[in-house]
C-alpha positions in Angstrom: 22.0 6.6 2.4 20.6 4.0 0.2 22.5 1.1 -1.5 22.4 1.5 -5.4 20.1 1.9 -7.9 17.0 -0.9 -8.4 16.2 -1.3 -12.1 12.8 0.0 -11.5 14.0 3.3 -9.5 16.7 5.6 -10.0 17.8 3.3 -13.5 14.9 4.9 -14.4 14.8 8.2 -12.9 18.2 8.9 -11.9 16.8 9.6 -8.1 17.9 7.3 -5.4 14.9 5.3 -4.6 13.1 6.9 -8.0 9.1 5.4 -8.2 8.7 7.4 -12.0 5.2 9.0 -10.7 6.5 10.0 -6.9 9.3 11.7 -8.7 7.4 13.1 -11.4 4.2 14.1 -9.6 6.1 14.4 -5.9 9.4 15.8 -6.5 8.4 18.4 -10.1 11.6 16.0 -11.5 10.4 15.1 -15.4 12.5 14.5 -18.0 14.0 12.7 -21.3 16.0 9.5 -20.1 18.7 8.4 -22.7 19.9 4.9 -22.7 23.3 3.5 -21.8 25.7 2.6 -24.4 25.3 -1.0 -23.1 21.5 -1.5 -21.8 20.2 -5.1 -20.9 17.6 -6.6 -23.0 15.7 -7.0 -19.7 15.5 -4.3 -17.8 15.5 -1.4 -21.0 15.3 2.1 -19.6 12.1 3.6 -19.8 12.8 6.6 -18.1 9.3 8.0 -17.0 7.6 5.6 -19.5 8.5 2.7 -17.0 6.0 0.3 -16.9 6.6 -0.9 -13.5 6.7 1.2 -10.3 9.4 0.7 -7.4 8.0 -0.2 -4.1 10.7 0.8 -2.2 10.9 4.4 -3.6 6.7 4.6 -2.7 6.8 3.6 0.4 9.9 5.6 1.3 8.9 8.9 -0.7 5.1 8.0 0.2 6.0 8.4 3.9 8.3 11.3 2.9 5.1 12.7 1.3 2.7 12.0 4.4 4.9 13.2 6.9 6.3 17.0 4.7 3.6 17.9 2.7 5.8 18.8 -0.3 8.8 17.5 -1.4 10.5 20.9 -0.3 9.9 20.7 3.1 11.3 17.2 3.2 14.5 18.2 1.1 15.1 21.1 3.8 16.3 18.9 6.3 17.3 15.8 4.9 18.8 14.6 1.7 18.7 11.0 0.6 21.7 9.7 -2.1 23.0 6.5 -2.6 26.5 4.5 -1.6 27.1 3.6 -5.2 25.3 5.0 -8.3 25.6 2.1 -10.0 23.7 -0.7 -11.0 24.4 -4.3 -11.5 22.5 -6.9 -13.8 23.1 -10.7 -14.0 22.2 -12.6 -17.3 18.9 -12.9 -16.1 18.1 -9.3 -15.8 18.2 -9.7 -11.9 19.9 -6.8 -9.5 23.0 -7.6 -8.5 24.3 -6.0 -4.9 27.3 -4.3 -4.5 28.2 -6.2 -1.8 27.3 -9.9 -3.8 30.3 -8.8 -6.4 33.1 -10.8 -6.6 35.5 -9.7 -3.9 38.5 -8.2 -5.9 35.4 -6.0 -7.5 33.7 -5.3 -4.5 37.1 -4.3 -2.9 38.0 -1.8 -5.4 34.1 -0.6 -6.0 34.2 0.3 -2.3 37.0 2.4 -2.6 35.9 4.8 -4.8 32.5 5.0 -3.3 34.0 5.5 0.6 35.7 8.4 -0.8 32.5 9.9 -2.6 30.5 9.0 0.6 33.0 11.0 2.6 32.9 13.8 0.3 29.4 13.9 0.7 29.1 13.7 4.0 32.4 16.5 3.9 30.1 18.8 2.1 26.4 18.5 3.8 28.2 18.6 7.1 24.8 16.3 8.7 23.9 15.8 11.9 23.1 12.5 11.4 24.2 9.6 8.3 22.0 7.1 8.0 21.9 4.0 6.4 19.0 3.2 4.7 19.5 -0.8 5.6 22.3 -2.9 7.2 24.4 -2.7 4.4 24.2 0.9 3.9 24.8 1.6 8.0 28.4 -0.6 7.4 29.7 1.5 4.5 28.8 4.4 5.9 30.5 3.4 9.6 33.2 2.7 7.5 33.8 5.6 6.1 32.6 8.0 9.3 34.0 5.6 11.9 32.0 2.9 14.3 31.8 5.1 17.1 30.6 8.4 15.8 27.2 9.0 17.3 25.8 10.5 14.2 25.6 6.5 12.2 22.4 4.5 12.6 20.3 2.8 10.2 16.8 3.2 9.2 14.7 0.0 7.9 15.1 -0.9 4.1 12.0 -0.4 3.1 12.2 -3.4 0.5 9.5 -5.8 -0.2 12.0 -8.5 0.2 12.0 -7.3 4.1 9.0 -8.7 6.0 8.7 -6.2 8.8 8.1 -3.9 5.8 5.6 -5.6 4.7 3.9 -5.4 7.7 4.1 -1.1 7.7 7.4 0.5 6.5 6.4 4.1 7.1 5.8 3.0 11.0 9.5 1.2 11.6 10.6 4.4 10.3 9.2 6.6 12.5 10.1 4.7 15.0 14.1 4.5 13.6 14.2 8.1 13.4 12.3 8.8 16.9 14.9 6.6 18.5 17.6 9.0 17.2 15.8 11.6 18.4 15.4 13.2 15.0 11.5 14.6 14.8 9.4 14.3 12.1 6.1 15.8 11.8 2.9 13.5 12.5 0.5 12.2 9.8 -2.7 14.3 9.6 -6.0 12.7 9.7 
């Protein structure tokens, strides 16, 4: 379980996490992209046209990539969506986070998306919910509750994290080793 939507990822693409040529040459996912009725003059949509790639969606879907094979075998045991589908620009074009909204907004945003997240998680039925980062573990605690054994987090793999930095797909396999959930090794 991601956060929401970067403005280089899945406001492009519509996936969570949505680097254009993973999801295009990855994921078979290609596609017009209208534009919203209300699109910032700084981060237009692009859809596939992007110029810009999202580091967070390649290193996450790269390591997806590395460890599956094809983007099938990855999708039949996990499923990655985001807390909120919704993105949030300042003036300056710059993301804002869900949880940097004012608090009135936040509290009401949350609302809405505990109850999706808690549908979701209603209708996969998974073994395991995790959050993609610390903010993305809370929500999702929230919602399932702090002591059910299936919540943990994985490492954002951000490039504003600096253990990511140093090796994302690594602290990953690591995360998902120490929930016992197995992932098949890297070839050479």
């Amino acid at each position: 379980m991601g956060m929401n939507p970067g403005p280089f990822g899945m406001a492009q693409t519509g996936v969570p996490f949505g680097d254009k040529d993973i999801v295009r040459d990855w994921m078979g996912i290609e596609g017009a992209v209208g534009h919203p009725a209300q699109e910032h003059p700084k981060r237009p949509i692009d859809g596939f046209d992007c110029p810009r790639g999202e580091v967070s969606g390649q290193r996450l879907w790269g390591w997806a990539q590395a460890r599956f094979g094809s983007a099938a075998a990855f999708f039949d045991r996990f499923f990655v969506a985001n807390y909120c589908p919704l993105i949030f620009l300042e003036a300056s074009g710059r993301n804002r986070t869900p949880d940097k909204l004012p608090k009135a907004e936040r509290e009401a945003l949350f609302a809405v998306c505990d109850r999706a997240l808690a549908a979701t998680i209603d209708f996969f039925q998974p073994a395991h919910v995790l959050g993609i980062g610390r903010f993305a573990e809370r929500r999702v605690a929230a919602v399932v509750g702090q002591g059910d054994g299936r919540v943990g987090m994985v490492p954002h793999p951000s490039p504003a994290s600096p253990k990511a930095n140093q090796g994302w797909a690594p602290l990953m396999d690591q995360a998902l080793a120490e929930r016992g959930i197995g992932v098949p090794a890297v070839e050479a």
